[in-house]
N, C-alpha and C positions, 0 to 999 in steps of 0.2 A: 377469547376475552373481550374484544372487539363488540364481539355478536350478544354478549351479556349485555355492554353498559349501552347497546342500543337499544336494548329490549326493556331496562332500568329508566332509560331518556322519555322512551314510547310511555311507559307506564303512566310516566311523572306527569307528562303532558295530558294523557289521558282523563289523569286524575283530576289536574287542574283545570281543562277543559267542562268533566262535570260537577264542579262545584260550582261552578260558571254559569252555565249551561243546562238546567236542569232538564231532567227531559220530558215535553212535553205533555205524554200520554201519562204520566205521574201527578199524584195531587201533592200541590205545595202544602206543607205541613206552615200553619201563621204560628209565627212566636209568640207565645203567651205576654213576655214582656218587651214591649215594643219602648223605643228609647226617644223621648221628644228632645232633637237636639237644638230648635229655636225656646226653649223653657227659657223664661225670665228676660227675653229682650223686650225691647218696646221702641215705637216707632221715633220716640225724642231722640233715641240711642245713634241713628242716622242723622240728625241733623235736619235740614230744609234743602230739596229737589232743588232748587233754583241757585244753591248753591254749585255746583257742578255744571249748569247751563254753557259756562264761560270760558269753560275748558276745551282749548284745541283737541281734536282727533288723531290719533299716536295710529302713526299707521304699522301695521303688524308687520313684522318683519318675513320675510318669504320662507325660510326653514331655519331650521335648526344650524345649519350652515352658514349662515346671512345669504345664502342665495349663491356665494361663491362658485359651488358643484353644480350650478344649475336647476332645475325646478324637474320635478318627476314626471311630467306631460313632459317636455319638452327639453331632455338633460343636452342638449346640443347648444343650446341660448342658455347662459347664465344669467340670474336676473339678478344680481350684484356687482362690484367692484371692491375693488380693495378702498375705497373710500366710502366704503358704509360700514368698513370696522369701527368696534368704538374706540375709542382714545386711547382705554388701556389692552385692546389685544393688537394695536399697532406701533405702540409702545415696547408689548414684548416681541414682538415678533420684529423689530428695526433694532430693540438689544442685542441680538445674535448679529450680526449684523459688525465685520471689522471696523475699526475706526477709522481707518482709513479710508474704506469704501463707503463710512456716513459721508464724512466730512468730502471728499471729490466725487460719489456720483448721487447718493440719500439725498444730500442737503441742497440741491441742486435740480431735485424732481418737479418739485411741487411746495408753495407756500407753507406747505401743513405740514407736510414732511420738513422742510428747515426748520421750524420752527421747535420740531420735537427736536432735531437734533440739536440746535443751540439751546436746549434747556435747560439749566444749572441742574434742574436734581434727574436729567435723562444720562446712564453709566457716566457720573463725572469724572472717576479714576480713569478709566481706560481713557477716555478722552485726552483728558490731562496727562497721560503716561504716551500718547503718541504726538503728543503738542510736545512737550519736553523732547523726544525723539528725535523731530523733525527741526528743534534749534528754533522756533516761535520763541521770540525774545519776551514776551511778557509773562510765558508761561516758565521759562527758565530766572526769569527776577522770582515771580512769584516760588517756584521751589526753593531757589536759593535762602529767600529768606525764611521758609520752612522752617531748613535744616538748622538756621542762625538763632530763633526763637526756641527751637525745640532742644538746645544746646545741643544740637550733633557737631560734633569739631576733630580736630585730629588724632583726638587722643584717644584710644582703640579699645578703653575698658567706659569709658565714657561714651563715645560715641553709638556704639552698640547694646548701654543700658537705657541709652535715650532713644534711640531708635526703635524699640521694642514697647517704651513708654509710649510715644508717640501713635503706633500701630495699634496700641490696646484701645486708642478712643476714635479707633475705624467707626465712621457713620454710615449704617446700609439704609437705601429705602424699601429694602425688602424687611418682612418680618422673622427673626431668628430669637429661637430660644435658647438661651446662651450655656443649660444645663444640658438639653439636647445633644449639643455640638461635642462639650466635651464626653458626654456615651459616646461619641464616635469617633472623638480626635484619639482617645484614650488607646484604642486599636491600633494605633502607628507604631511603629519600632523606635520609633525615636522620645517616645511621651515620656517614657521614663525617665530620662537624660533631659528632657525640657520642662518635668516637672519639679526635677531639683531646681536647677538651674536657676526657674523664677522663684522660689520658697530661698535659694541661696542668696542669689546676686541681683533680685530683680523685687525683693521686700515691697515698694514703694508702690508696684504695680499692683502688687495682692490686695496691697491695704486700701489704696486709693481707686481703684476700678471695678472693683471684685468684692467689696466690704458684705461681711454675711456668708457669704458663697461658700460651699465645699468647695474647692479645688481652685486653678486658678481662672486666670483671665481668658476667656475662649480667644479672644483675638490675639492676647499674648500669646499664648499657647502655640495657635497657628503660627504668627510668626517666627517663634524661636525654633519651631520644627522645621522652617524654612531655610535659618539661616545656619543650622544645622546640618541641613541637607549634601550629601556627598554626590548625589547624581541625581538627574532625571527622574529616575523610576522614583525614588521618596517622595518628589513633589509629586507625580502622579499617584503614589498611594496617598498625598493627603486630600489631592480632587477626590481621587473615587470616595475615601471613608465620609467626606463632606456632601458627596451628592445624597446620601442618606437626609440629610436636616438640614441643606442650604438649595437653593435655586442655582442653574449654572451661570446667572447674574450676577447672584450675589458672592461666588464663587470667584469669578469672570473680575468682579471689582475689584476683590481684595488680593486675589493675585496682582494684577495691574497696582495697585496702590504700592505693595510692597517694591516688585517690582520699579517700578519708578521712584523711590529712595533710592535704591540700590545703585540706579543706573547713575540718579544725580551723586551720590557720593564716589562714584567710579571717575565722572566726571570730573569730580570737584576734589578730588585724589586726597578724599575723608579715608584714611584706615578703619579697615571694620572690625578686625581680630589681629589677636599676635600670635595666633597659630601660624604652624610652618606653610608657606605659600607653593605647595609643589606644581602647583600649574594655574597660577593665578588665580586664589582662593577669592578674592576680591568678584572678580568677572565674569568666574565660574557662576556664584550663587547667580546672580542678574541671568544667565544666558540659562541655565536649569528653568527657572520662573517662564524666561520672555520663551522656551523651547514649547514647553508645555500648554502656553496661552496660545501659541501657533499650533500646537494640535487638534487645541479642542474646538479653534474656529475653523480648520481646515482639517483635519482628519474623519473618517478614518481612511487609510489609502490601499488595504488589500484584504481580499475575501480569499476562500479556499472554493475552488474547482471541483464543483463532486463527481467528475467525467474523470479527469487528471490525478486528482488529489494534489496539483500543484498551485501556489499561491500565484493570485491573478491580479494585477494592480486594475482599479478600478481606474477609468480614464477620469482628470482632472478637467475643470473648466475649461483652461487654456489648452489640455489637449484637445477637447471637444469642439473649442476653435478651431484648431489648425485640423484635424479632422475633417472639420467640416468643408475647411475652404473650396471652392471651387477654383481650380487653379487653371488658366488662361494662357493662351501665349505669348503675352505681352506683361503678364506677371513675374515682379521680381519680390519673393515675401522671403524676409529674414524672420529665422528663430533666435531669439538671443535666450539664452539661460543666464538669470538671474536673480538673487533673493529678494524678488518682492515684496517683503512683509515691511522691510523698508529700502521704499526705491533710491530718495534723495534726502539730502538735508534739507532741503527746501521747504517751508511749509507748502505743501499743495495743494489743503485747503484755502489758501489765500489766494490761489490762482485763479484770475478771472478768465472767461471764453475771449479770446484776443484771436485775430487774425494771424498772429505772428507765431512761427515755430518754437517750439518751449525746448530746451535743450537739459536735459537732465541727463543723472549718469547715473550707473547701474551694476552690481556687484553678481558676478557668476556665479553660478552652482553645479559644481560636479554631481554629474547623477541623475539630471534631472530627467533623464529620458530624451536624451536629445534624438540619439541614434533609433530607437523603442517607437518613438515617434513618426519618423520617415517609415521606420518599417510598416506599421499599422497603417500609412500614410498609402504605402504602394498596394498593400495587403487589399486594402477597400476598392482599388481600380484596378482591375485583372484587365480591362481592357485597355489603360497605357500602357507604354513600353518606357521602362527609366532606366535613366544611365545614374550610379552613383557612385562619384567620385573622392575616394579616400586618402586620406595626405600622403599615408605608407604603407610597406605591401602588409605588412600584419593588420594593417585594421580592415583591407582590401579581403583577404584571406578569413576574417572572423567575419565580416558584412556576406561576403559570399554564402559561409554556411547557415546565414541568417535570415536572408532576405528571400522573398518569393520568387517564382520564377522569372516573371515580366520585369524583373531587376540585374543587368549586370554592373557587374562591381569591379571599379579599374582603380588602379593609382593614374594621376596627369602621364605619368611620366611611360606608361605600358601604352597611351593612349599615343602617345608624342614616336614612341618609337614606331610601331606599327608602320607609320604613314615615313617615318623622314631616319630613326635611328635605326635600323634593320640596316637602311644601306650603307651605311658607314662600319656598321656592325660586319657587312658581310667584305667589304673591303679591308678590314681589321684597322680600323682607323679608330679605334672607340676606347677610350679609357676614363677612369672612373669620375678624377677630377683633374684642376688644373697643378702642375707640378711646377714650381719655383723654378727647379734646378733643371726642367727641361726646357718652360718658356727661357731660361739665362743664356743658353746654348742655341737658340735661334735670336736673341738681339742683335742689332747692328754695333758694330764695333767702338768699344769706349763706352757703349750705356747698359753694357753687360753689367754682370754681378747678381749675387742671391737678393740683397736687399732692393733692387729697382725692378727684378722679377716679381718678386713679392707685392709690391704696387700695380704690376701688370697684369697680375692674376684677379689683382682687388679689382681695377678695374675691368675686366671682363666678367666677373662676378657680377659686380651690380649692374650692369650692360645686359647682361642674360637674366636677369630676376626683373627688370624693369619692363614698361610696354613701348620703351624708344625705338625707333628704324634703325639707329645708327649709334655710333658711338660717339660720346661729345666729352669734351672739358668736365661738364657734371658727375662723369661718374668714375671720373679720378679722387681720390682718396686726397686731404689737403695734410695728409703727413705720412711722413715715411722713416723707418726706423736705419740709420745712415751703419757703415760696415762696425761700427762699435758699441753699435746698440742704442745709441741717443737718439732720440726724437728728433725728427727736424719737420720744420714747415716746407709747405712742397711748393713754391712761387710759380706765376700764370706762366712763364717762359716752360718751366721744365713739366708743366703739367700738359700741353701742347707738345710736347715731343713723347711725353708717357700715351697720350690718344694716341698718335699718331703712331707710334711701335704696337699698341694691342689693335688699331683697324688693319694693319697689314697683318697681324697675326689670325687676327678671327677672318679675312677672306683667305688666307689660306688654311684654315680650320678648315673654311666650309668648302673648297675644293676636295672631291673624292680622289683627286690622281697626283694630289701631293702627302706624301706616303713616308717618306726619308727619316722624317724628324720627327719625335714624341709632341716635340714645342708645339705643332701643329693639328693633333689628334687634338678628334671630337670628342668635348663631355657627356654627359647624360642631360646637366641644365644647356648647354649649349643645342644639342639638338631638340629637345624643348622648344628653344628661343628661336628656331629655326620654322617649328611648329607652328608657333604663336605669329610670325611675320609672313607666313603666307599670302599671298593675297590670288584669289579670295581665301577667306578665312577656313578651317577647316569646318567643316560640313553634319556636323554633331548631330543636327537637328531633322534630319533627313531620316535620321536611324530611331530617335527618340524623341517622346514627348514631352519629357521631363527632366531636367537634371538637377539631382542634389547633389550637395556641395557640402560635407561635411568640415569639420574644422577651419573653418571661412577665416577666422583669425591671424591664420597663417598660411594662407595664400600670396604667395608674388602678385604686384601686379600684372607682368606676364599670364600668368593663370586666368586671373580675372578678365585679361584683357578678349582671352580666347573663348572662355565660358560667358559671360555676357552676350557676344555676340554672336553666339547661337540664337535664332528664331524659334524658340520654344519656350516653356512652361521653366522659372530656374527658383529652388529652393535655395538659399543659402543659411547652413545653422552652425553656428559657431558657441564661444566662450572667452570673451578678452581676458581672463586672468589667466586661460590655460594658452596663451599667446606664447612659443617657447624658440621660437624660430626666426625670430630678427635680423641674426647672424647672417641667417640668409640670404636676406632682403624682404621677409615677408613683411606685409601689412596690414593693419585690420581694419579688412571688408568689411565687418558689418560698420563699422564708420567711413569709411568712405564710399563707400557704394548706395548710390540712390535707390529706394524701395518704393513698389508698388503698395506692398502689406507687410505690416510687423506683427508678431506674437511673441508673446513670454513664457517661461520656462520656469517655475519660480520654487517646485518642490523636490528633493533627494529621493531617490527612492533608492540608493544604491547604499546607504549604509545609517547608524543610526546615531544619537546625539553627540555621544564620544568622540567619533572620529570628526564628525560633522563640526563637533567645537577645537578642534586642533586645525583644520583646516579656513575656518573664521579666525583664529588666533592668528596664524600665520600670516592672511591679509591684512590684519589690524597692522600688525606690530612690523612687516615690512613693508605696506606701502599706503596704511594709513587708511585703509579700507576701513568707515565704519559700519557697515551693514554687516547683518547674523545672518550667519548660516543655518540651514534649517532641515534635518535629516528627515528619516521617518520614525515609525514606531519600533521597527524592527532592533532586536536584540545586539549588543556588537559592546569592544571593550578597545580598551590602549593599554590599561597598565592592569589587566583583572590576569585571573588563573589560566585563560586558554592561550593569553601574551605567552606567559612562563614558559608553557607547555611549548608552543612553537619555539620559542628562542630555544629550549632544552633541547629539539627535532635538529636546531640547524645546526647549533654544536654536535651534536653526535654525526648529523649525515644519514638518521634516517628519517624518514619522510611521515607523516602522522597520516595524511591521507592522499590519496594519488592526482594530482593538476588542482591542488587546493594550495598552496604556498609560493608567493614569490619574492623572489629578494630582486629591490630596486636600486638602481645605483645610478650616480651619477656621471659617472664615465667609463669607459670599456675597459678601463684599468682595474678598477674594481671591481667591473662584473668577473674579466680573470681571476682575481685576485680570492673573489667568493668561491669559485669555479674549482680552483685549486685548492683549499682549504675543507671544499666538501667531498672534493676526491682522494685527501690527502687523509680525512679523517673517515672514510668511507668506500672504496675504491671500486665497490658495486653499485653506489649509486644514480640515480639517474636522473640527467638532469636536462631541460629542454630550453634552449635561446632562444631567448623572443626574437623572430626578425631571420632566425637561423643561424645552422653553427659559423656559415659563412661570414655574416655579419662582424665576428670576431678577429675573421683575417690572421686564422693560424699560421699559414701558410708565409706570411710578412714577416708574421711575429720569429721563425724557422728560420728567416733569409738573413735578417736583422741578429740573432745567434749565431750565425754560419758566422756572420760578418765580423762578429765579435772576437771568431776564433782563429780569425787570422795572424798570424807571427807576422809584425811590422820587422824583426831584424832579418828574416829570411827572405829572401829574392823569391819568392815564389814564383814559378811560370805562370804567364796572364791566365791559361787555360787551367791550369789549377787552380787560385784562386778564385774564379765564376765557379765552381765546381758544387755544383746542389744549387746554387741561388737561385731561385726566377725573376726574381723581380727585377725588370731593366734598370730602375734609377738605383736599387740596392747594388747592385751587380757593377753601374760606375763607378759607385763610392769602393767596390772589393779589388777594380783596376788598379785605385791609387798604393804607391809603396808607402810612401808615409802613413801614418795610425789610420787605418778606412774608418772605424769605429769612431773614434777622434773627428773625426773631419764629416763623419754624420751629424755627430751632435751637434758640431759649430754650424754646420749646415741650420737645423733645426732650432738653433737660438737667430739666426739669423732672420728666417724668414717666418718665426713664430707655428711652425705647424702642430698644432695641439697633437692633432690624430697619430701622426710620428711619434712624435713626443712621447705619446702611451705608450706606444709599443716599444721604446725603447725603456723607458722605466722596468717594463713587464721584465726584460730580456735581463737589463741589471740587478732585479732584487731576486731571480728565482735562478741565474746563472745556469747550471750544469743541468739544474733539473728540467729544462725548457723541455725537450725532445721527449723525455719521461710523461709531462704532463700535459704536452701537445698530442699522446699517442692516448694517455689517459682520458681524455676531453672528449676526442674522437670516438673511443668506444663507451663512454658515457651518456651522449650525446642521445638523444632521443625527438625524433621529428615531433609526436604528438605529445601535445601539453596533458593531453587528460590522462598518460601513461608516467608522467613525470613525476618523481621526488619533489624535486623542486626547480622552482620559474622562473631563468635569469634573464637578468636585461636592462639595461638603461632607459631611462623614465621617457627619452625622446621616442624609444621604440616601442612603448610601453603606450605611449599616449592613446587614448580611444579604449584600450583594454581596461579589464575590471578581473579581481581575486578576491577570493575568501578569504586570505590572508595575508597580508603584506609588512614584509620585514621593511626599514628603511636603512639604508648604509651611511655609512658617515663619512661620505666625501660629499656632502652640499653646504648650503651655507654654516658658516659658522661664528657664534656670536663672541665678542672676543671675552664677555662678563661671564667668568667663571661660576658666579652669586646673584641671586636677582637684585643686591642691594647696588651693585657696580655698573650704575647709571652712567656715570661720566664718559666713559667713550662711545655710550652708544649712540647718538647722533651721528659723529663724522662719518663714523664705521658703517649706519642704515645709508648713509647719504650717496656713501660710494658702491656700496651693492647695486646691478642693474635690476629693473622689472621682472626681466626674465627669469632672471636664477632665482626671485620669490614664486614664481611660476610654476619655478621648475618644482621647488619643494610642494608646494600647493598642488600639483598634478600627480605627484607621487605619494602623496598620503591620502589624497581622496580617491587611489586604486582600489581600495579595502574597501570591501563590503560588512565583514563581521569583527575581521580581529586587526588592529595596526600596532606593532611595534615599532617604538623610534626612538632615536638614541640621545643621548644628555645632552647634545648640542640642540636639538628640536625642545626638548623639554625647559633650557635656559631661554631657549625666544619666546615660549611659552610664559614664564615667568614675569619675563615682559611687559605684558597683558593689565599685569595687576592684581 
């Protein structure tokens, strides 16, 4: 078929060639009627020669190109610039162009270029819509009284007949033909319901903007399909049917226009409908608009592989930066991930070039390719050697199968041991953390007790997460919970005696030949801290040319203190909102650590508007975050048919597809808790712990039951009562005659240990069944995730990891307004939530790549919103 239309092509050309080209050895046939096409002119018809004498010489322009491609002699030399466009193809071509990057780096080139950008009729909407944005006070009077003239007010049948009013005498400097528009609007799913709508409730609009016209008002029209709009995708079916009969200017504007009502009535807490508000109906429509306008200036972000057949993300600007970087020894370049489309409130077009540091602040994004990045980063230098350092063993264990080979992958703490915790390990001095009720049993006489243990643990805690030599006054704790539970202030005398009992205790920590006492064994942060105070420093750099440093946010400065001063090449990439580890002593790097180089992070590639707008909700409405979050194009739901579908899987217990589902929770109580419930309703199930089954500490949870089932009225022999237990602090508490169980928990309220705490709840609500589903768990249990039902684990262990599916548990925050009209307590209530536990929730809903379920408590903060 091929070899026809080439032979069709040949013809054609042929043909035209000899009509052309007559051929020479042939006589021309003369046309009998020859055509005189200067008949009837005359020489007055020109005018007088001396007319034209005075006219400059227009010099021709170099090709058809302006010269930009270069000249065909010599296409290596262009013999143009971008300053010999004319006015209006530098005009459309600076249209495309965000408004953000006119206004801070356009308007800033060159004379000609400001100029066009401060032009009242160059995109005034968008402009205007990222001046509002950014909190420019004149551009926020001037809307305001917009909305005041155009009677937009709070009254929600009024507000929304006006606003539509308002939007119909949209002014473009483009040209649009407004019968056009509606052949194309008319193809949306929604024109039906927006052509009542304006013939119902919008009369005013027909008759006054539209007089004559079949149908209604093009720009009414588009608006009320807007604000119609249920998701995403409707607003991108109104782009795409629009790019038929509008320019993506005039597209581009009236988005933005609309947009920017929306946002100042979200602002200005204008109601816009008395439809039911299921997830902030108000904020949703603005973030749908503002989703879609960040598409179409930054998309599209993935092609298909015709090697693979798998989807390739196309590398972003800012990846192409840090790609590029040429990284040094003496180089410290942070990645921060953050929604760039808006950095700050700040206007930053008013920022002028100053010598002086500009301090802006900046909102993360889950997904943006942090990890993806390093890797492609190692991928291009087979001849470095990198060390990359992951917070915990599961994201050390997923980097491993990841990364190339010139990459290994450690936790600090595999690194720490190696060199210092092996030896303590192999003296069996080594346990896991510090234990209240064993450091009580090594104090000095009279400053014993659970509650002044509990202060001595605190301070050895922050002692080992810190970059001090020693232990000081600082990093005693200034209160302490007294033997009845009351608060008290801890005064300089008794804080000097609290150092001075944990410096005796950590050098006999760190002696290997004092062995007697638990009070005494080394932790896992302890010999860390032992790592980090070397001197000289551990030798990292000797082995490696590079080290990144993942999750930099929650980094001790211990950590940092050891990783800086390595002589090598250091990445650090992080995300302050995914900061979840405080408790620890972490702090975040990327703010205190001084950089050679920064780059940004600023697009999702890991899931798509839906989840992306729950995960922006979140930040708004606990910590006041106002920067949008920004997914990609890709497919993905919260509350659609494939939600139903998984929630239907987890109640039954069986799995829809194998290492695609996981349920997250917020404490190991609940991971149990799922654990049991999916065994309970499924008993072949199979189910795989992030982090491992160890992680769950069956085996505690086993000792903690035994312990339970001790007869307090029976004298049992000491030996019988130890009898199954291992755990040596459980195994003290099975000594005592009086209630063991009894004098655990008072233990546990005493010196507040959460991690106990769980395990003993676990022991209370499932009693007799312990042993049953401790043996259940066990043979359920499944090392690999890709062979798993389904994926448990708490969001701490969770963190770095990514699912197709992610159920949310409902042990995280919780909002006490049952209704989103029950404002009144929600100040005191946001005010005493930490950072963190928004963190926490924010890191466990942006796991989801396609599907996220969340439960009524997310959906009420959601509400929130507006």
């Amino acid at each position: 078929m091929d070899n026809v239309e080439d032979e069709e092509d040949s013809d054609d050309d042929s043909l035209l060639a000899g009509l052309i080209s007559p051929d020479p050895g042939a006589e021309v046939e003369e046309d009998e009627t020859q055509v005189d096409y200067l008949e009837g002119m005359t020489s007055e018809m020109f005018g007088d020669d001396e007319a034209f004498e005075d006219l400059e010489d227009v010099e021709a322009l170099p090709d058809a190109h302006f010269g930009l491609l270069g000249s065909s002699g010599s296409p290596v030399q262009p013999q143009g610039c971008v300053d010999d466009l004319p006015e209006e193809v530098l005009w459309q071509v600076l249209c495309l162009v965000p408004a953000q990057d006119l206004y801070r780096n356009v308007s800033l080139a060159c004379h000609r270029w400001k100029n066009i950008v401060h032009d009242p009729e160059f995109v005034p909407y968008k402009k205007k819509y990222y001046r509002y944005m950014m909190g420019e006070k004149d551009t926020v009077v001037e809307i305001g009284n917009t909305l005041r003239t155009s009677g937009i007010s709070s009254q929600p049948e009024h507000s929304i007949r006006k606003l539509v009013v308002l939007l119909a005498k949209h002014q473009t400097r483009a040209r649009v033909r407004p019968e056009e528009i509606l052949i194309h609007v008319r193809k949306h799913r929604l024109f039906p319901q927006t052509e009542a709508s304006i013939r119902l409730r919008f009369r005013d609009v027909e008759d006054c903007f539209n007089p004559g016209s079949e149908g209604p008002n093009p720009f009414a029209a588009m608006a009320v399909i807007l604000i119609l709009s249920e998701s995403v995708a409707d607003v991108q079916a109104l782009v795409s049917l629009l790019g038929g009969c509008m320019s993506e200017v005039a597209i581009t504007e009236f988005l933005s226009h609309v947009a920017m009502l929306l946002f100042a009535m979200m602002k200005t807490n204008i109601q816009i409908s008395n439809r039911v508000q299921t997830v902030g109906y108000k904020a949703l429509l603005h973030y749908n608009i503002y989703y879609v306008l960040h598409l179409m200036e930054n998309g599209p972000f993935s092609v298909q592989s015709c090697q693979s057949r798998q989807p390739q993300m196309h590398l972003t600007h800012e990846e192409q930066q840090i790609l590029s970087h040429n990284i040094q020894q003496d180089h410290v370049v942070k990645i921060v991930a953050f929604a760039g489309a808006i950095a700050s409130l700040r206007p930053f077009y008013l920022i002028k070039n100053t010598n002086q540091k500009q301090s802006f602040s900046f909102c993360c994004l889950a997904g943006t390719g942090k990890t993806s990045t390093l890797l492609r980063f190692a991928e291009q230098r087979p001849d470095l050697s990198f060390l990359y350092v992951a917070f915990n063993k599961s994201m050390a264990k997923e980097a491993e199968r990841r990364f190339p080979r010139n990459v290994l992958c450690k936790t600090v703490h595999s690194l720490a041991f190696n060199d210092i915790g092996k030896k303590y390990c192999a003296r069996k001095k080594l346990t896991s953390n510090l234990n209240p009720f064993a450091l009580s049993s090594v104090l000095p006489e009279g400053r014993g007790g659970l509650s002044k243990s509990k202060v001595i643990a605190m301070t050895l805690s922050t002692f080992m997460a810190s970059k001090d030599e020693s232990i000081s006054l600082g990093h005693v704790p200034s209160y302490r919970m007294d033997k009845n539970g009351v608060r008290k202030l801890i005064d300089v005398n008794e804080k000097q005696l609290f150092a001075s009992d944990a410096q005796r205790i950590w050098k006999n920590m760190k002696n290997l030949n004092v062995r007697g006492k638990e009070g005494y064994y080394m932790t896992h942060d302890g010999y860390l801290k032992l790592w980090q105070l070397q001197s000289p420093k551990p030798r990292l750099s000797d082995k490696y040319d590079v080290i990144l440093i993942d999750e930099a946010q929650d980094c001790t400065p211990a950590v940092i203190d050891v990783l800086l001063s390595q002589h090598c090449g250091k990445i650090l990439v992080g995300d302050p909102h995914q900061q979840i580890y405080t408790f620890r002593g972490a702090v975040n790097a990327l703010n205190t650590v001084e950089h050679t180089h920064i780059y940004y992070l600023t697009q999702s590639f890991r899931f798509g508007a839906e989840i992306a707008y729950v995960g922006a909700t979140i930040l708004h409405v606990g910590k006041n975050v106002r920067k949008i979050l920004v997914g990609g194009k890709q497919n993905g739901g919260v509350c659609d048919e494939n939600a139903d579908r998984i929630k239907q899987s987890v109640q039954t217990a069986v799995g829809v597809s194998q290492g695609k589902t996981a349920i997250l929770s917020r404490s190991n109580l609940t991971v149990f808790s799922e654990a049991a419930s999916l065994t309970t309703a499924n008993p072949s199930c199979r189910i795989h712990f992030v982090g491992g089954l160890k992680g769950i500490n069956l085996n505690k949870i086993m000792d903690i039951w035994r312990l339970k089932q001790l007869k307090t009225e029976k004298k049992t022999p000491e030996g019988q009562r130890n009898n199954g237990i291992s755990d040596r602090m459980i195994r003290l508490f099975a000594r005592k005659n009086d209630d063991p169980f009894s004098a655990l928990k008072r233990y546990i309220k005493k010196t507040d240990d959460k991690e106990l705490d769980a395990k003993v709840c676990i022991v209370e609500k499932y009693g007799c069944r312990i042993p049953e589903l401790v043996k259940c768990l066990e043979r359920c249990s499944v090392c690999d995730y890709r062979t798993a039902d389904f994926i448990l684990g708490t969001v701490h262990k969770a963190k770095g990891l990514e699912f197709d599916n992610v159920v949310i548990t409902d042990d995280f925050i919780k909002d006490p307004a049952s209704h989103p009209s029950l404002h009144t307590c929600r100040e005191p209530f946001m005010s005493r939530i930490p950072p963190d536990e928004w963190n926490l929730l924010y890191v466990a809903v942006t796991r989801a790549r396609t599907t996220l379920i969340i439960t009524n408590s997310v959906r009420r903060i959601l509400n929130l919103a507006g």
